[in-house]
C-alpha positions in Angstrom: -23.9 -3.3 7.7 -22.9 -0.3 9.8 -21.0 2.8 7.6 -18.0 2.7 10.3 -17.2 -1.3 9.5 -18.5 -1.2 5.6 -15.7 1.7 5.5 -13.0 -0.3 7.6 -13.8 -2.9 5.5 -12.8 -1.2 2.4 -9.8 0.0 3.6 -8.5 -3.0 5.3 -9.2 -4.7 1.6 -8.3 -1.8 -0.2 -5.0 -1.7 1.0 -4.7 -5.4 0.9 -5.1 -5.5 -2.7 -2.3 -3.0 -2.9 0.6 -4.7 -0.9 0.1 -7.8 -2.9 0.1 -5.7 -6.1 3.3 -4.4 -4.7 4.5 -7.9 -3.3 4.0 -8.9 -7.4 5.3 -6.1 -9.1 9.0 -5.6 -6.9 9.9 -9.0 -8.6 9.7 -8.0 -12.3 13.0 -6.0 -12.4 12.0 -4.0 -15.3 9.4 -2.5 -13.4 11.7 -1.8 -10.8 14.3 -0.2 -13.4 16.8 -2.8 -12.9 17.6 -5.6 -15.3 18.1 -8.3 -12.7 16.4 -9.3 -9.3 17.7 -7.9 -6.5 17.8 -8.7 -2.7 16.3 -6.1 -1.4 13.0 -6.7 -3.7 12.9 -9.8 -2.2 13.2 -8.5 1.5 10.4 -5.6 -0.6 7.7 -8.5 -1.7 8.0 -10.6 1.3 6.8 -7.4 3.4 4.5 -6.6 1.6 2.5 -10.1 1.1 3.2 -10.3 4.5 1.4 -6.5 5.3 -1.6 -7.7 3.0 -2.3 -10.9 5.2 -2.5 -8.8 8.3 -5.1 -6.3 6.8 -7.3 -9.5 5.4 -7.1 -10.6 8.9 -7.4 -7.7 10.6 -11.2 -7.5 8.3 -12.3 -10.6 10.2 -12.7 -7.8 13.4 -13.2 -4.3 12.0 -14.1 -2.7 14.9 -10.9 -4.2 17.1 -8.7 -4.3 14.5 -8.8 -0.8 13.7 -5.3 -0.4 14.8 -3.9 -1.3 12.0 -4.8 1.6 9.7 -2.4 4.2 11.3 0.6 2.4 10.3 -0.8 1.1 7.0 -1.6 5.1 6.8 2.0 5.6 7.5 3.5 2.6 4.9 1.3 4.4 2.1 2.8 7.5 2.4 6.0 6.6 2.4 5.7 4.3 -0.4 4.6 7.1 -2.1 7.0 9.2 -1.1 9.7 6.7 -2.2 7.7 6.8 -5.5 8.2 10.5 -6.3 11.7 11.0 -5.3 12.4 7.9 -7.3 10.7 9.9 -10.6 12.4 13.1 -9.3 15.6 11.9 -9.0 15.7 10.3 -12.3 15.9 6.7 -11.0 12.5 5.5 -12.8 10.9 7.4 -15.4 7.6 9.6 -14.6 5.4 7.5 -17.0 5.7 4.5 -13.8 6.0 7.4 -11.1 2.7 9.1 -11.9 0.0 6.2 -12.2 1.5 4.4 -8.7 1.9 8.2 -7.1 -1.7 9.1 -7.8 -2.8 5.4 -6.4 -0.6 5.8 -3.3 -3.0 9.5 -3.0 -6.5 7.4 -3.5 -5.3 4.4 -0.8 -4.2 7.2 1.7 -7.0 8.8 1.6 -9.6 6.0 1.3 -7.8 5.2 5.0 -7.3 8.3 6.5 -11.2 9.1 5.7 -12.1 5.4 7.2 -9.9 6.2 10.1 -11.2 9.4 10.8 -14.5 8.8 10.3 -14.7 5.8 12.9 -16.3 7.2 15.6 
């Protein structure tokens, strides 16, 4: 298999794998810091199961699909954004903020490098 698609591949799994971790882990309100669901980590999980299907189909066609990583680039980063200025502001404590902000580094750059490195 050619580097460029084994590398799209990857990512386009990669990230996959994370959205549906997320998807999971925005319905157990504890995680969350909350004591109850709430409707916006409903509106949270359904984007994010909904993300992770379009990267698994996106895999089927590396090469065309490779379109997709930009804004999966883009929803990384913010999440972990999100993720820090939660543990900043106090909202969730570091020992959750840490661990998910050093995986939000990994999966943006495991894209970025497969994006870049397309040509």
């Amino acid at each position: 298999m050619d580097k460029k698609i084994r590398w799209l591949r990857i990512s386009y799994w990669i990230a996959a794998s994370a959205d549906f971790v997320v998807a999971i882990l925005v319905l157990i309100p504890s995680r969350m810091g909350v004591t109850h669901h709430v409707y916006p980590m409903g509106l949270m999980s359904a984007v994010a199961f909904s993300w992770g299907v379009l990267l698994v189909v996106a895999d089927r066609e590396p090469l065309e699909r490779q379109w997709i990583l930009p804004p999966t680039i883009l929803v990384v980063a913010l999440l972990g954004m999100v993720g820090v200025h939660a543990g900043i502001t106090g909202l969730l404590p570091l020992s959750h903020v840490i661990p998910s902000a050093c995986i939000s580094v990994i999966v943006f750059s495991i894209l970025t490098y497969s994006y870049l490195s397309r040509s």
